[in-house]
N, C-alpha and C positions, 0 to 999 in steps of 0.2 A: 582498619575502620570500615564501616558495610558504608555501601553506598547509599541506604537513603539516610545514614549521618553525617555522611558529607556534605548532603547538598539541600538536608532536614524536609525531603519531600515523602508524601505518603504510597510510599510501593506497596504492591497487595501482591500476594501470592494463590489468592486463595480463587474460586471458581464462581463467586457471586459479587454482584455488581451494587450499587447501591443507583435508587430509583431518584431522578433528578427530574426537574420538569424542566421543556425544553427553551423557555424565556425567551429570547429575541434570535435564537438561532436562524429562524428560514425567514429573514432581512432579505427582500432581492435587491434593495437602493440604498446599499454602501458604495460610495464611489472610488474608482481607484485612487488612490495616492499621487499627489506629482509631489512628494519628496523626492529626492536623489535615495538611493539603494546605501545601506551601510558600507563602509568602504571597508570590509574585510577582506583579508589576503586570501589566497588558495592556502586551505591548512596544511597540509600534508606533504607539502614541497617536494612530491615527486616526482620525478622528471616525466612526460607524459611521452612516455618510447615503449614500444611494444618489444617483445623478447620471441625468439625461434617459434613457439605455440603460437603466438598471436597472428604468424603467417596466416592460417586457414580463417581466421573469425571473419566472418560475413562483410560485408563492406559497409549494410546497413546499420548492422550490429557494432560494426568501428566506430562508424559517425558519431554516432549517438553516445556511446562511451566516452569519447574525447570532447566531443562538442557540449553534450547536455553537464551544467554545473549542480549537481547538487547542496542541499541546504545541510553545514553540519549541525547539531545541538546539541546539548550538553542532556544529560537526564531527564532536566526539568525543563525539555524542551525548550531550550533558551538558545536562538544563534547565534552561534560564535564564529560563523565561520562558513565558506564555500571551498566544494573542491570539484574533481571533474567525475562523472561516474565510474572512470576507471580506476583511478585512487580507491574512491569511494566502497569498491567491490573486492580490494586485493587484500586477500586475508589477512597478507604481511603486518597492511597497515591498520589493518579489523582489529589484530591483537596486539601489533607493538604499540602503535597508537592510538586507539579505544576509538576508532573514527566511526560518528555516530551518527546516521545523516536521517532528515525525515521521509515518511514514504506515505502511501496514502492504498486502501485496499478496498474497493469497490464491491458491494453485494447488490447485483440488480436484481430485480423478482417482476416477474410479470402480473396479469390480470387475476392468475390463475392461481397468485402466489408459488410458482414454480423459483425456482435461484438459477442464475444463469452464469455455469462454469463455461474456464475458457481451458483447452489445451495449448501449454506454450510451446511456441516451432521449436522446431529441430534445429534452427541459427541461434537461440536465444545461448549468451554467455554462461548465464546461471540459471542453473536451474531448469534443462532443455526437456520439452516431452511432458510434464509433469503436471497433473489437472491442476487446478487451481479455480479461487472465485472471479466474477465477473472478470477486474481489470486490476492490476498492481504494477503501481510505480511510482513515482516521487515530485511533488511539487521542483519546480528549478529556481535556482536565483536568480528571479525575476520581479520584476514588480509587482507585477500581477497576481504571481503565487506567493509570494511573501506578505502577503496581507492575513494579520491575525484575527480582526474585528469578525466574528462570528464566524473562525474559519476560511471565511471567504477565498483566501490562495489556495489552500487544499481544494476546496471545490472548485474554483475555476483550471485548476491543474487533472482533474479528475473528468470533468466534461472535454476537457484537451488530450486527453489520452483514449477517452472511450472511441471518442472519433479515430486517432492515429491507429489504435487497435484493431477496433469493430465497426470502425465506419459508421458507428452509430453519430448522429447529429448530435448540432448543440440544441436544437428547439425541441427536440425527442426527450432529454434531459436535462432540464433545464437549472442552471445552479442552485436555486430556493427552493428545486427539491428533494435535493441529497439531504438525508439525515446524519452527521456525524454523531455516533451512539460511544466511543469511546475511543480510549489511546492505546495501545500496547509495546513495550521494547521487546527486542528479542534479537537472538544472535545466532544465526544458523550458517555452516559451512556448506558449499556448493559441490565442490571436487576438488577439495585441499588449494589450488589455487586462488578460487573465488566463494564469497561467499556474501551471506547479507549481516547487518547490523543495521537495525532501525526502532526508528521511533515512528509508530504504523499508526496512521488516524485511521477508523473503520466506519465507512460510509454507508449509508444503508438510503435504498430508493426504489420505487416500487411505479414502472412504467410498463404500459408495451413499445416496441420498440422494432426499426426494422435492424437489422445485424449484417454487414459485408464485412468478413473480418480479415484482416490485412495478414498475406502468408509471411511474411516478415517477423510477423510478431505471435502469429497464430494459429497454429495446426488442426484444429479444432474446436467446434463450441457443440453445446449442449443443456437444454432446457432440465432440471432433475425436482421434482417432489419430496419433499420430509425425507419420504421412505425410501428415496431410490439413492437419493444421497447416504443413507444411512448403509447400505448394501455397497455401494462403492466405499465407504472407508473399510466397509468386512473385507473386501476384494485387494484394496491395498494391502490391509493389515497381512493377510496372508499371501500377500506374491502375485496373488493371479494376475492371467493378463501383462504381466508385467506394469501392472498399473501404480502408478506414484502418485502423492498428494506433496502441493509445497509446503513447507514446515509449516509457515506463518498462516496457512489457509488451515491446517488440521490444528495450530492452537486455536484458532477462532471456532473451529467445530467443536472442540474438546472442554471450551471453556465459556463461549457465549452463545451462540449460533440457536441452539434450537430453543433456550426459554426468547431469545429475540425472535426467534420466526414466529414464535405467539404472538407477539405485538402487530408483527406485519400482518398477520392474516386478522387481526381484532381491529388494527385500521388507530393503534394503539402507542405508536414507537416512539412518540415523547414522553412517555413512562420509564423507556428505556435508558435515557440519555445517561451519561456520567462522563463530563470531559473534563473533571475535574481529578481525577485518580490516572496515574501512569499505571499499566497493569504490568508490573517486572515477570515475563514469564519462561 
C-alpha cells in the first residue's frame, strides 16, 4: 500500500506548486500556550550511548545531539512523538523505524535580493563542509516551538537558530516576517551512519542583516545572485572545487527556488504560499 493511501494525504511529485493566498500567516500576537506539552514518550527507545566513532564528535556537537529533543511526525505532519537528535540522525533507526522528525530550512535574502548560503563546519555530524541555504535545523519539543497556529513554533525555532548560528538577532528577524511558502519530506543519507529524514517547513524572509557566524556551526557564509548560485550548482554538479550542496538545499533549488525568487524580488511571496500540500520528493 503507497503511503499517501495509508494516511489519504495529498503527496505531489511533481515540480509546480499551487498558488495560495497567504491569510492570517504573518499574525505576530499569538500568544504562547500555558497548556502542559503532550506527554509522549521518547519513540525510538534507544539507548542514548555513543559507540568507538563517537569518541572524536565535537563536544559541542555532542551536546546538542543528546540534549536537543526533536519533534517526530507522521507524514501528515502529525506528532506522535519526541526523540533525542541522536536517535533522530541514525540511519539504523531512519530505516528500521521510518523515524520522521520536523525540521525547518531558512532562505534569507537581503536588500539586494541576493540569498544568503551558509557553509556547514568541519564538527558538524551530518552533512560536514557542504554549502547549504541560510540556516537548517529543527524546531525542539518545546512549547514554544510546538505551536501550530500560523506556524508560529517553526518560526520561533528559526529566529532561535539564526542567532545560535549566524549571530544574527532576534529584532534583525523578526518572527512575522518569515514567510513559510511550503513543506517538503525527504530522506537523504549522510555517511552510511547518519543521515536525515524530515518533514522541512521552507521559510523564506527578506532582511538586511548583521551576520557573526558561530565556528561551531559555521565554516563559512556567503551572499550569491540568481546567477551566481546558478554556476555553483554547475560547480558541484561537476566536482570542482570539491564543492558539495546539502540534498534538501539542491531539492529546493531543483524544484522551487527560483520561480519563488520571482516573488521575492516582485515584493510578491504570498502568491507563493502552499502549506497545504506535503511535497513527497
Amino acid at each position: 500500500m503507497s503511503a499517501s493511501s495509508l494516511f489519504n494525504f495529498p503527496f505531489i511529485r511533481l515540480r509546480s506548486l499551487s498558488h495560495l493566498p497567504l491569510s492570517s500567516l504573518r499574525s505576530v500576537s499569538v500568544p504562547i500556550s500555558q497548556r502542559k506539552l503532550p506527554t509522549f514518550r521518547a519513540f525510538s527507545g534507544t539507548a542514548m550511548t555513543t559507540d568507538a566513532k563517537d569518541a572524536g564528535m565535537d563536544a559541542v556537537q555532542r551536546r546538542l545531539m543528546f540534549e536537543d529533543e526533536c519533534i517526530l511526525v507522521d507524514e501528515t505532519d502529525r506528532v506522535v512523538g519526541h526523540d533525542s537528535k541522536y536517535n533522530c540522525h541514525l540511519m539504523e533507526n531512519i530505516e528500521a523505524k521510518n523515524l520522521l522528525h520536523r525540521a525547518f530550512s531558512v532562505f534569507l535574502f537581503n536588500s539586494n535580493y541576493e540569498l544568503l548560503l551558509q557553509q556547514r563546519s568541519k564538527a558538524k555530524v551530518t552533512f560536514p563542509l557542504v554549502w547549504t541555504n541560510t540556516c537548517c535545523s529543527h524546531p525542539l519539543y518545546r512549547e514554544s516551538e510546538l505551536i501550530e497556529e500560523n506556524t508560529l513554533g517553526v518560526r520561533n525555532a528559526a529566529q532561535r537558530k539564526l542567532l545560535d548560528e549566524l549571530g544574527i538577532v532576534a529584532e534583525d528577524v523578526p518572527v512575522d516576517e518569515f514567510t513559510p511558502l511550503g513543506r517538503m519530506l525527504y530522506k537523504a543519507p549522510s555517511d552510511g551512519k547518519w543521515g536525515e529524514h524530515e518533514l522541512d517547513y521552507l521559510l523564506f524572509i527578506v532582511r538586511d542583516v548583521k551576520v557573526q557566524p558561530n565556528p561551531d556551526e559555521v565554516a563559512d557564509i556567503k551572499y550569491v545572485s540568481r546567477e551566481e548560485l546558478k554556476e555553483l550548482v554547475k560547480k558541484a554538479d561537476a566536482g570542482e572545487e570539491g564543492l558539495k550542496l546539502s540534498p534538501w538545499f539542491r531539492l529546493v533549488v531543483d524544484n522551487f527556488l527560483m520561480k519563488w525568487w520571482d516573488h521575492v524580488e516582485k515584493g510578491t511571496l504570498s502568491e507563493a504560499v502552499d502549506m497545504k500540500t506535503i511535497h513527497k520528493l
